[in-house]
N, C-alpha and C positions, 0 to 999 in steps of 0.2 A: 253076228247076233241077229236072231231074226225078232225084227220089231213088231210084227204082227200075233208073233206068240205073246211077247213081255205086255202087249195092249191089252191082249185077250185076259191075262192075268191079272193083270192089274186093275181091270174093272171088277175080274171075278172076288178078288179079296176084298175090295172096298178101296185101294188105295185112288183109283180112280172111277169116275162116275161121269155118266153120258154129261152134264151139264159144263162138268171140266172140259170136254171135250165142241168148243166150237167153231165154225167153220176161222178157219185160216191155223187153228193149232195144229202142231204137230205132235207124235209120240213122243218124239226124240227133246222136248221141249220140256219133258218131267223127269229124262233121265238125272241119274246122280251127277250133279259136275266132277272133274278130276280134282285131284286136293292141290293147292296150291304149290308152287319149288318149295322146298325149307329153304330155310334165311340165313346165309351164313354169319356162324358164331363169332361172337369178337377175340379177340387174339388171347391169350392167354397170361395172366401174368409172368407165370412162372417158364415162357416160352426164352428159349436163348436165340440170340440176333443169327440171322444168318449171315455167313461172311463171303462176299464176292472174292473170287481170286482175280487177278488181273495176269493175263496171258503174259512169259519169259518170253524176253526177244533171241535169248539163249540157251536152246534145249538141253545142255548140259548142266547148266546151273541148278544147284537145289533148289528147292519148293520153300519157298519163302516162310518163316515161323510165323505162326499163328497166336497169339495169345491167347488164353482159355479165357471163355466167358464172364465175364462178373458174374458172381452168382448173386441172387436178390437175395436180400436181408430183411425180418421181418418188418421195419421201419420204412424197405421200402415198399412191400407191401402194403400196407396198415395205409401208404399213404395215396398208390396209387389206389386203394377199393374209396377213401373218404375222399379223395378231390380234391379241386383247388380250397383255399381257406377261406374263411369268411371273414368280411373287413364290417367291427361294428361301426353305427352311423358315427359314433364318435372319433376314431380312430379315423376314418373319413373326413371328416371335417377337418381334424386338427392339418390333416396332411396338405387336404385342400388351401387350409390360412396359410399354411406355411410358404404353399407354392405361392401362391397371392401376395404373399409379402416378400420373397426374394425376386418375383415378378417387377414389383416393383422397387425403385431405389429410392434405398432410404425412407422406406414406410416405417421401418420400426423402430429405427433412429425417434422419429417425430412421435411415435405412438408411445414408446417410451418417455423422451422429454414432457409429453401432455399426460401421461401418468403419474412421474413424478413433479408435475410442476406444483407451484403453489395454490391453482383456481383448480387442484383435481378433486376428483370426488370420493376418493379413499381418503384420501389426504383431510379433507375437511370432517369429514365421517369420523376419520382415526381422532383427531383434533376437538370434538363434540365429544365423544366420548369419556377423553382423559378429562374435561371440562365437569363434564356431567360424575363422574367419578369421582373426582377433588370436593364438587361440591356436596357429593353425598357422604363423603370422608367427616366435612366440617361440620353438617349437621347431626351424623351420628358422635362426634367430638364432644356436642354443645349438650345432646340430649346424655350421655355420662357424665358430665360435669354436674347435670341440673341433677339426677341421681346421688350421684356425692354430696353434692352440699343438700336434699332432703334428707340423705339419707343421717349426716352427720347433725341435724336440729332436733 
């Protein structure tokens, strides 16, 4: 390639100009770079395994049977293009307590006992409730009664 011609040219078009040009540059310094390797492709789904054979210590013996490849199924497809699964935070956590509490002995023993004991806080909640219930039973009881008898004067 003669680089005195491509210099000559390339000021003549415009692509280069005396100012591009100063001391310590070179021509060769605006040539085009080479394109980079391509990158090789990742393996392919639908590619079948290759199978080593391992050397007969007996060269008369047959060639050992092969079994033919799994062929992939669209499920496994489908699963290797989506990836691993995704674990929500909740599904995490619960797995988390779980490990947490077989971690420890006997947590859930005592976490149970303190749920169902008599000072829990369902328990007294559940117990408020039916309280509060009975006594709005009694006084819509009183306020029909007091209906009936105005109603019967």
């Amino acid at each position: 390639m003669n680089l005195k011609g491509k210099h000559e040219e390339w000021l003549r078009t415009g692509f280069l100009s005396d100012k591009d040009l100063t001391p310590g540059t070179a021509v060769t310094d605006f040539l085009p770079r080479p394109a980079p390797p391509p990158r090789p492709s990742p393996p392919s789904v639908f590619a079948t395994p290759k199978v080593a054979q391992m050397p007969s210590s007996d060269p008369a013996a047959p060639p050992p049977e092969v079994a033919p490849p799994k062929q992939k199924t669209m499920e496994d497809v489908l699963a290797a293009l989506e990836g691993p699964a995704k674990v929500s935070t909740m599904a995490k956590s619960n797995a988390d307590w779980d490990t947490f509490k077989s971690s420890h002995a006997g947590l859930d023993k005592r976490l149970r006992q303190q749920a169902e004991g008599a000072g829990a806080f369902l328990q007294r909640k559940e117990f408020l409730e039916r309280c509060d219930l009975r006594q709005f039973e009694a006084e819509k009881e009183g306020r029909a009664g007091q209906r009936r008898h105005a109603e019967n004067m």
